[in-house]
Backbone as a ProteinNet text record, in pm:
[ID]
protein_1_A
[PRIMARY]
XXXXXXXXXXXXXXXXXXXXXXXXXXXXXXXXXXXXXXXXXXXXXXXXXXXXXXXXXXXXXXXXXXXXXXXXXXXXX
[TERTIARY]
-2423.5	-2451.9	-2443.8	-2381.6	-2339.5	-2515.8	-2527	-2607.9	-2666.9	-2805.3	-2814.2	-2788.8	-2724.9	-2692.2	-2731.2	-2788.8	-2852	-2745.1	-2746.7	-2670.4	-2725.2	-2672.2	-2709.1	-2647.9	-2729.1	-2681.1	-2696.3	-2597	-2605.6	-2682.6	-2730.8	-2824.3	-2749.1	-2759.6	-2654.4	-2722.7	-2644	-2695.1	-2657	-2679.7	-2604.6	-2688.8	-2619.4	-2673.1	-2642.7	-2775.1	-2775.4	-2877.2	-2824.6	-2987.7	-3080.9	-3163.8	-3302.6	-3431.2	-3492.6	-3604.8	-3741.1	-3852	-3979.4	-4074.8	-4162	-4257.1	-4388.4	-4490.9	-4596.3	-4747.3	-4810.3	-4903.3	-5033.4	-5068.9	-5148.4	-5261.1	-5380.9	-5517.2	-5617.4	-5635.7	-5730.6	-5892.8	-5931.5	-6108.2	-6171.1	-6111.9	-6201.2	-6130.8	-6191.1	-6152.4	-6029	-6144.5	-6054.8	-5944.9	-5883.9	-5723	-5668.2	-5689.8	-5609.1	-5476.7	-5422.1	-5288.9	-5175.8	-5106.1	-4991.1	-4850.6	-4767.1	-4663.7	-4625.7	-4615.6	-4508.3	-4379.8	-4250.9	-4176	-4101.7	-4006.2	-3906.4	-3783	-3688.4	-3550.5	-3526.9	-3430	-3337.9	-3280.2	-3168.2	-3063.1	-3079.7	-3137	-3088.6	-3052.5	-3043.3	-2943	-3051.1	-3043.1	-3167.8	-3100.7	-3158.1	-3126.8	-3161	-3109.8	-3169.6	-3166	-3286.9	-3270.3	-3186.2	-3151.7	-3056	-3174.9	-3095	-3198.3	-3104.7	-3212.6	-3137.6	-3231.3	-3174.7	-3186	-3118.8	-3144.8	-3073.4	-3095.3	-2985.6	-3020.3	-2836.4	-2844.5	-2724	-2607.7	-2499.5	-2372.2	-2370.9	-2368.9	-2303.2	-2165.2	-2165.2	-2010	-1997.4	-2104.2	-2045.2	-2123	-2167.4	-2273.4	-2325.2	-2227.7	-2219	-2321.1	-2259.1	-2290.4	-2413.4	-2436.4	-2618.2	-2725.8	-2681.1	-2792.9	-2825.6	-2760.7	-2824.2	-2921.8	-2973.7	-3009.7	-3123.6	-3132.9	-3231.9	-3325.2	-3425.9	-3568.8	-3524.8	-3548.8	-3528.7	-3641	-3605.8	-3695.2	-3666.7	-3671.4	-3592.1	-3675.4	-3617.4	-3688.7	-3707.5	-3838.5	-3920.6	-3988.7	-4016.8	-4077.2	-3955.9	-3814.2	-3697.2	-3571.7	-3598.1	-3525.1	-3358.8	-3323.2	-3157.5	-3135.3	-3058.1	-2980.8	-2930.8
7168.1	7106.8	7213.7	7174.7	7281.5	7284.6	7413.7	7497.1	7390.9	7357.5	7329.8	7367.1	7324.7	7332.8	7257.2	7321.7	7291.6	7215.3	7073.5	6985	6852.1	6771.6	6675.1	6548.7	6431.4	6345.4	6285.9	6197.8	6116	6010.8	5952.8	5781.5	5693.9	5653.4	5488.9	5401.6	5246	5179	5098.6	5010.2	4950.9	4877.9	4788.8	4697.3	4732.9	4720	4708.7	4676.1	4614.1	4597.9	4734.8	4688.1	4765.4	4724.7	4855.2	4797.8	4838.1	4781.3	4789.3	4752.2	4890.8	4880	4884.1	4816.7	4846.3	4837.9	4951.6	4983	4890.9	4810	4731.1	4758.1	4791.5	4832.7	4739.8	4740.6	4598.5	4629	4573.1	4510.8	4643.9	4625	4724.4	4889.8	4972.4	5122.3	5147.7	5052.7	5088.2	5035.2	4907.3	4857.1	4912.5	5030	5105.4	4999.2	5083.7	5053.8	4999.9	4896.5	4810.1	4851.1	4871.7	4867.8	4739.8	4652.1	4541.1	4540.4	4511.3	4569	4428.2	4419	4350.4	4375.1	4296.1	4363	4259.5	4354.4	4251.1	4323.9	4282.7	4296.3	4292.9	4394.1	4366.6	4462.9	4446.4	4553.3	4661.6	4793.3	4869.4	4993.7	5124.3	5182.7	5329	5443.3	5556.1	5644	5696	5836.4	5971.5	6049.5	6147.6	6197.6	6301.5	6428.5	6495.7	6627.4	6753	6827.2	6809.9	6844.7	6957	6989.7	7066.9	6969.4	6961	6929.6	6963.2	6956.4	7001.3	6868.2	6960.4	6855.1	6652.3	6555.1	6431.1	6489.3	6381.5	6387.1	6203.6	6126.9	5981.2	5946.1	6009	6011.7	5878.1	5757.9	5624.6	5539	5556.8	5516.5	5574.5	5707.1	5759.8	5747.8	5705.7	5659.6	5576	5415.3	5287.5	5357.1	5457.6	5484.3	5607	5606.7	5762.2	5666.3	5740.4	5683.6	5735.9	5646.9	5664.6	5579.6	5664	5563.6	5511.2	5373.2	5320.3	5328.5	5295.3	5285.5	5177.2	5106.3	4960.6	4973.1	5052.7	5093.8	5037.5	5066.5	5018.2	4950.6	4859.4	4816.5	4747.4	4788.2	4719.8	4586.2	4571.1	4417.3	4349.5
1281	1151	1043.2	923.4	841.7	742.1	698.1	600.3	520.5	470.5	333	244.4	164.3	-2.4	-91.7	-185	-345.3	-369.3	-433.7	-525.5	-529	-681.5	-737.3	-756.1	-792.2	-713.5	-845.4	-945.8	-1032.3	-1014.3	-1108.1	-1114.7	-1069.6	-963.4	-934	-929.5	-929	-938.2	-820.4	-735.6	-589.6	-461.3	-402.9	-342.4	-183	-89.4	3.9	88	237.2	294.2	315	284.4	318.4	346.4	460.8	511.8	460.6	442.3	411.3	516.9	511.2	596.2	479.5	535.4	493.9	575.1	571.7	625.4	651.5	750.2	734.9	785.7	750.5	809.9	855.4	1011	1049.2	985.5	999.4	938.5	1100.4	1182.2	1267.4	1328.7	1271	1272.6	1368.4	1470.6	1636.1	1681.7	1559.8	1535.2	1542.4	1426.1	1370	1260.9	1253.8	1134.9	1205.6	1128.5	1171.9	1141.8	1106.9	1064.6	1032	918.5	896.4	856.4	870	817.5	801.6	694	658.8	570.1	594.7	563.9	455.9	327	237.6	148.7	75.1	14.5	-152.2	-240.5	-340.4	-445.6	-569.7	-658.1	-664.6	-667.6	-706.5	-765.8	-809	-896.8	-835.9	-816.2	-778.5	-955.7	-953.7	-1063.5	-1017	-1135.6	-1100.3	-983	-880.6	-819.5	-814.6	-790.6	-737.7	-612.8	-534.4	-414.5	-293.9	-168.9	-97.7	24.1	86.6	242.4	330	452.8	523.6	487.4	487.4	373.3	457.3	466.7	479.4	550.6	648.7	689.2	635	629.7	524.2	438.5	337.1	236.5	248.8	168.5	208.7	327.2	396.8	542.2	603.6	599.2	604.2	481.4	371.2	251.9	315.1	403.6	414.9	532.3	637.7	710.7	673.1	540.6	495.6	438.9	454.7	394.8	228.7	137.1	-7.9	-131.2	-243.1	-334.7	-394.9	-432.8	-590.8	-644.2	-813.5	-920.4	-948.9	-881.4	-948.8	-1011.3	-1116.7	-1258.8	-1323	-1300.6	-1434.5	-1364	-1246.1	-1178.5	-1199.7	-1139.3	-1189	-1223.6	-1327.4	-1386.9	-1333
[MASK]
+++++++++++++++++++++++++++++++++++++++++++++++++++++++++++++++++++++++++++++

């Protein structure tokens, strides 16, 4: 796997499935926490970053598979 390198990633805007988990905590200690998760499809928005990590061989194709954040503070049109 090649080196990390420092570089930046423009604001896009773009549609795909994605999954959501959310943490569910039972009423008794000794539950413990759930995972719920559900999947869906819609337009969302990334902010610029600048970042380092080891190069993409399909940038594309491993975004739908990276844990990421959108921006639902200013969500896409």
């Amino acid at each position: 796997m090649a080196a990390a390198s420092s570089h930046g990633h423009e604001a896009v805007v773009h549609s795909h499935a994605h999954l959501h988990v959310t943490h569910y905590a039972h009423a008794s200690a000794r539950a413990g926490v759930e995972h719920l998760t559900s999947t869906h499809a819609h337009r969302h928005n990334h902010a610029p970053v600048q970042h380092a990590h080891a190069a993409h061989e399909d940038a594309a194709r491993e975004h739908r598979r990276e844990a990421h954040i959108h921006d639902h503070g200013h969500p896409a049109g």
